[in-house]
N, C-alpha and C positions, 0 to 999 in steps of 0.2 A: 316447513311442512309440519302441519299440528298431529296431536294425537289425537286418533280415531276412539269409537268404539270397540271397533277391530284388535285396535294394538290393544286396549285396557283388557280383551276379555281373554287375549292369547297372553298374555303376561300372569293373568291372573291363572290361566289353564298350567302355564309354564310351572309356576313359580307353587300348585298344588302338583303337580309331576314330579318338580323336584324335593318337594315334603317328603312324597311318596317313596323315592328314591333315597332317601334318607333309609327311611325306615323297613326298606329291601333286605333281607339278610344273603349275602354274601352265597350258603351255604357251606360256604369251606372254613366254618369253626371248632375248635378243636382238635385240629389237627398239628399242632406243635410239639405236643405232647404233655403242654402244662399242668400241670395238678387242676382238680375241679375245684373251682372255687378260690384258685390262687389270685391276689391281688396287684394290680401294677399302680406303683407309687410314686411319689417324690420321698429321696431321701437325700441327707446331707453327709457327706464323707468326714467325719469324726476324728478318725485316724487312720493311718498306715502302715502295712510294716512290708516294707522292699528287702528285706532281710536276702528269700529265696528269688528274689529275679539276678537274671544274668542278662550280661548287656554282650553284645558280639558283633562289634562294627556300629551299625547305625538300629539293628534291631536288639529287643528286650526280648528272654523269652524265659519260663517259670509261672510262678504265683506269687500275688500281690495280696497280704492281709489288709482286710478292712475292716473297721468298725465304725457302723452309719447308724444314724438317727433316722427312723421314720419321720417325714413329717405330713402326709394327706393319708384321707382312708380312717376305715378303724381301728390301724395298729399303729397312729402316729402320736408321737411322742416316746416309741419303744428301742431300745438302739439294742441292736445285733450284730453280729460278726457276719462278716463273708468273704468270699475268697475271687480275685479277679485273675484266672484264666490269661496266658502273654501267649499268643504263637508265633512268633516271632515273623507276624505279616504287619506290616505298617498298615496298610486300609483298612486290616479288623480288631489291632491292637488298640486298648486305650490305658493310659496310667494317670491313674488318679492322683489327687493333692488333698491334705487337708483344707473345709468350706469349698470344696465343688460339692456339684446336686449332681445327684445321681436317678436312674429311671431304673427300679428295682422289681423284681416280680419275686412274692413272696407266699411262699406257699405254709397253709393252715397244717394246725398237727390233724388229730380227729376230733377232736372238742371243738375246733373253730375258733377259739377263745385264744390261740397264741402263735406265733410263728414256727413251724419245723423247719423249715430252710429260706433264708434269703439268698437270691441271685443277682447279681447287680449286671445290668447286660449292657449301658452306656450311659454317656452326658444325659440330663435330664435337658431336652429343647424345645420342649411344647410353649414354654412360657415365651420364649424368644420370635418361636413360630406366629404365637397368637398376635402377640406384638406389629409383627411385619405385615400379616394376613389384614389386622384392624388399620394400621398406617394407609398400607394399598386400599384399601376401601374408603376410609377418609381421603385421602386427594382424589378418587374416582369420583366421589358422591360430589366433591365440593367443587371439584372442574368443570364435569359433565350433568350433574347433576340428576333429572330424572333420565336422559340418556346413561348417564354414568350407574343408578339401578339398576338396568335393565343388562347392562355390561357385567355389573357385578352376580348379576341371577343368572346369567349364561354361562359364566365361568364355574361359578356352581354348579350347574346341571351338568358340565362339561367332565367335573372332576367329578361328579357321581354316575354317571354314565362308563365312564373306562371304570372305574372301582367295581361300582356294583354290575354291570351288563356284561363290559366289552370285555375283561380280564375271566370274570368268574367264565364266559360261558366259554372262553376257549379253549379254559383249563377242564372243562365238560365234554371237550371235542368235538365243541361247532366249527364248520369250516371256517380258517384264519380269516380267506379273501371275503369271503358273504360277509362273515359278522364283522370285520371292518370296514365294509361297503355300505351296512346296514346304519352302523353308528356313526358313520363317517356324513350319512346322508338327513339323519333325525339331528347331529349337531349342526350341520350345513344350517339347518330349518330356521330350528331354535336361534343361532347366535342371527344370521342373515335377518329374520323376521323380526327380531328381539329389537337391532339395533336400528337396521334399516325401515322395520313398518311394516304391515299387511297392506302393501301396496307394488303397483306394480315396479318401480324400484328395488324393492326386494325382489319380486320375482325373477326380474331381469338378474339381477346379484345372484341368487339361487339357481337359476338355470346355468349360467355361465360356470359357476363353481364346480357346480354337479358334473360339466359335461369337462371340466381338465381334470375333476380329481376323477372319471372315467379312464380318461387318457393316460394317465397317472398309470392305473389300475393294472391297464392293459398292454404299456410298456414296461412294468413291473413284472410280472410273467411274463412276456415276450422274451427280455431279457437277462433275468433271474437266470434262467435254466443255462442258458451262452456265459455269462459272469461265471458258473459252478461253483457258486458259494452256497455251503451249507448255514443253516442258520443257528448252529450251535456257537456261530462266531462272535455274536450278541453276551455281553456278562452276565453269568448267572444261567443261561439257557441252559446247559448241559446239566446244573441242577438239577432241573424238573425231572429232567429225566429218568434220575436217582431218587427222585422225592415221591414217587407210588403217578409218573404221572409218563409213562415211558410210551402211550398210547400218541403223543403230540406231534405233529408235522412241524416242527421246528423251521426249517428252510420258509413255508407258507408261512409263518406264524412273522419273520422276519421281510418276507415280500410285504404283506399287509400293512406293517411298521413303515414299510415305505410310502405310501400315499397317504394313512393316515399321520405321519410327521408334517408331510408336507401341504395337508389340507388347510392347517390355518393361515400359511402365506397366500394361497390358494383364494380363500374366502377372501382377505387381505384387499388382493388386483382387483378381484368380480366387483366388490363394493366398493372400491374408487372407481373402477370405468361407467358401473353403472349412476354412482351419484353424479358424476360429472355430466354423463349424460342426460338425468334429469331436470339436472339445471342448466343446462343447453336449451333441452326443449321448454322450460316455463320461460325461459327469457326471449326465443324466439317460438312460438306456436306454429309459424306457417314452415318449421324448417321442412324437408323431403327426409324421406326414410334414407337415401344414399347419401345425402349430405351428412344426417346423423350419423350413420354407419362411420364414414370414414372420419367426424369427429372422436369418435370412440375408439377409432384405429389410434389417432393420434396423440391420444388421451393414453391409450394402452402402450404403446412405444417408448411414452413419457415416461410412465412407470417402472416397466417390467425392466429398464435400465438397473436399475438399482434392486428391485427387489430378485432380480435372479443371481446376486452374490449373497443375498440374506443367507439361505442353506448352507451355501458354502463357508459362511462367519460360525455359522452354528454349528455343522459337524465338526470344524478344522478346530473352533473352541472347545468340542470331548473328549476332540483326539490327540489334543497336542502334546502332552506327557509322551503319546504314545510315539508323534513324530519326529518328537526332539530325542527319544530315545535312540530314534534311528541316524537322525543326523550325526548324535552325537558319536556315534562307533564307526563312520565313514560308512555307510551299507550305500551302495550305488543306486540310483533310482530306480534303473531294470527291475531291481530286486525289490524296490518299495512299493511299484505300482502292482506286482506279483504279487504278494502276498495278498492274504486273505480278508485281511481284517480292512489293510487300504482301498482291497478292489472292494469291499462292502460300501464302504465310506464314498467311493468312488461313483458306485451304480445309485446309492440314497442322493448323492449329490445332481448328478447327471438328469436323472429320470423326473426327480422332483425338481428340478428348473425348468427342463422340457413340459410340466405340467403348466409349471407356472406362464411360459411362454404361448402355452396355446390358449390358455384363459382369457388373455385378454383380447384378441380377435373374436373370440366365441361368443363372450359375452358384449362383445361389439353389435356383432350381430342380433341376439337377443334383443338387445334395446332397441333395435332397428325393428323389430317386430313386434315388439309389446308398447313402447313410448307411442309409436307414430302410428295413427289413426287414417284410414284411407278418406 
C-alpha cells in the first residue's frame, strides 16, 4: 500500500505539531529554587577527598570533597571546589572517582563574570543518552526506512505530548481520567495514522484501539475503588504532595496510569488484526463481511496469546527487587497479594490484559464494517 497524499500532508501537519510542541513552555519553570541565571554543565571530577564519609554496612554517609573542571558553557575550563552530599540511601547516593563527568549546576556570583557556588547533583549521561537515542534511530531509519520516519516522528510527538500536555496540565488540576483519555486518544491518531495510513486500515486500527483502551478506562474505575488502593503507592507521588501541589487526586492520577500504560500494547493488537485483515480483503475482494469478521477473530486469538503476558513481563520486571525482597524473608503469599503495592501491580496487570483481550474482537468487527463494501 503506497503513500497517499493524505499520508504526506498529515506527516507533514504531524511533524510541524511536533516543532510546535518543542517549543511549548512547560509552565512550571523555576520552581527548584535555582539561582537565576545558574548554569548546568559538563564537568570532570579532578579530585577527591573521602576523608568525612563514613561507611556503615553497605551504605556511605557524610561529604565527599570535590574538586572539578568546568568543561562546556562559559565557565569551562574553570576548576572549583564542591562538596557531594551521602544520605546513606543507595538509589540517591553517588561517589565519585577521579576522570568521572559530572552534571553540575553552577550558580553566578553578582557580576556574572565567576562562579559563587558549584553543585554537583550526578553522573554527567546526556552524552551516552544521545548515543543510544541516535543508534535507535539509525537501525529504525535503515530497516524501516520511510515507515521507520514516520515511527521515529510518533515517538517524538509521544514523548512531547506526556512532557509538555499530559504531565504539566495535571499537575494544573485537570482531571487525571479526561486528560489521559484526551492524550491517550490524539496519540491513538498520530502513531495508528503515522504508521498505518489515512486509510481505512487505519481507521479500522483506530477505532478498535479507542474502544478497549475505553474498556480499559471504565474497568479502571470500576475497579480502583473495590482494589482500595490509594494512589500515593506510585514512587514519588506523596512528594507532590509536599511540593506546593497538595490540591492532586493522586488515587485518579494512578487509575489514569493504568490504561494510559497499557494503550501501546493496545494500539500494538488493533494494528495487527486490522492489517491482517486488509490483506485478506486485497487478496480475496469478493470475501462477506462474516467471513471477514471471523477471519479477524482468528487473527486476534492468534495474537492476544502472547501479548497478554506482555504487561505482566513488564510490571513483574519493575517490581522484581521488590518481590524478591519478599520471597527472600519467607512473607507467605496471603500476605503478598494483600499488600498495597502487589494488589496495584495486580489491578495494572489484570485490567490492562482485559483491555487488551477485548480489542481484538472489537476491532474484528470494525474491519467487518469499514473493509467490506455492500
Amino acid at each position: 500500500m503506497g503513500t497517499t497524499r493524505k499520508d504526506i500532508l498529515f506527516v507533514l501537519f504531524l511533524a510541524l505539531l511536533t516543532a510546535g510542541l518543542t517549543l511549548l513552555p512547560s509552565g512550571f519553570g523555576g520552581r527548584s529554587g535555582a539561582t537565576d541565571g545558574a548554569a548546568r554543565e559538563k564537568a570532570l571530577i579532578l579530585r577527591t577527598d573521602d576523608s568525612t564519609m563514613r561507611q556503615f554496612g553497605i551504605v556511605r554517609t557524610g561529604d565527599q570533597g570535590l574538586t572539578i573542571r568546568v568543561l562546556s558553557g562559559r565557565f569551562a575550563g574553570q576548576e572549583l571546589e564542591a562538596v557531594n552530599h551521602l544520605m546513606g540511601r543507595l538509589e540517591l547516593d553517588k561517589v565519585f572517582a577521579p576522570g568521572d563527568k559530572a552534571f553540575v549546576v553552577l550558580d553566578p556570583d553578582e557580576s556574572g563574570n565567576a562562579v559563587a557556588k558549584a553543585n554537583v547533583l550526578d553522573f554527567y549521561r546526556m552524552d551516552i543518552e544521545l548515543v543510544v537515542l541516535a543508534l535507535f534511530s539509525l537501525f529504525l531509519l535503515v530497516f524501516a526506512g520511510w515507515t521507520g520516519a514516520k515511527a521515529l516522528l510518533s515517538f517524538l510527538f509521544t514523548a512531547l505530548m506526556i512532557w509538555k500536555v499530559f504531565l504539566p496540565g495535571m499537575l494544573r488540576g485537570w482531571d487525571p481520567v479526561l486528560t489521559s483519555l484526551g492524550v491517550v486518544a490524539a496519540l491513538t491518531a498520530a502513531i495508528i495514522f503515522l504508521v498505518g495510513g489515512m486509510n481505512r486500515r487505519g481507521a479500522v486500527a483506530f477505532a478498535g484501539s479507542m474502544a478497549g483502551i475505553s474498556i480499559t478506562c471504565v474497568l479502571a474505575l470500576a475497579f480502583g475503588s473495590a482494589f482500595r488502593i490509594h494512589g500515593a503507592v506510585k514512587p514519588f507521588s506523596e512528594t507532590l504532595l509536599y511540593s506546593g501541589f497538595a490540591h492532586l487526586d493522586l488515587t485518579k492520577i494512578f487509575l489514569a496510569g493504568i490504561f494510559l500504560a497499557s494503550s501501546g500494547a493496545v494500539m500494538d493488537l488493533a494494528m495487527d488484526v486490522a492489517a491482517a485483515m486488509t490483506e485478506i480483503r486485497s487478496k480475496n475482494p469478493d470475501i462477506t463481511r462474516k467471513e471477514l469478521v471471523l477471519s479477524g477473530f482468528s487473527v486476534g486469538r492468534a495474537v492476544v496469546g502472547t501479548m497478554t503476558t506482555t504487561l505482566l513481563l513488564a510490571y513483574t520486571g519493575s517490581y522484581s527487587s521488590l518481590l524478591m525482597a519478599f520471597i527472600a524473608q519467607g512473607v507467605p503469599l496471603a500476605n503478598i497479594l494483600n499488600m498495597q503495592y502487589v494488589a496495584a501491580e495486580i489491578l495494572n496487570t489484570l485490567v490492562g490484559s482485559f483491555g487488551l483481550v477485548t480489542v481484538a474482537p472489537l476491532t474484528a468487527l470494525a474491519g467487518g464494517l469499514l473493509l467490506v463494501r455492500k
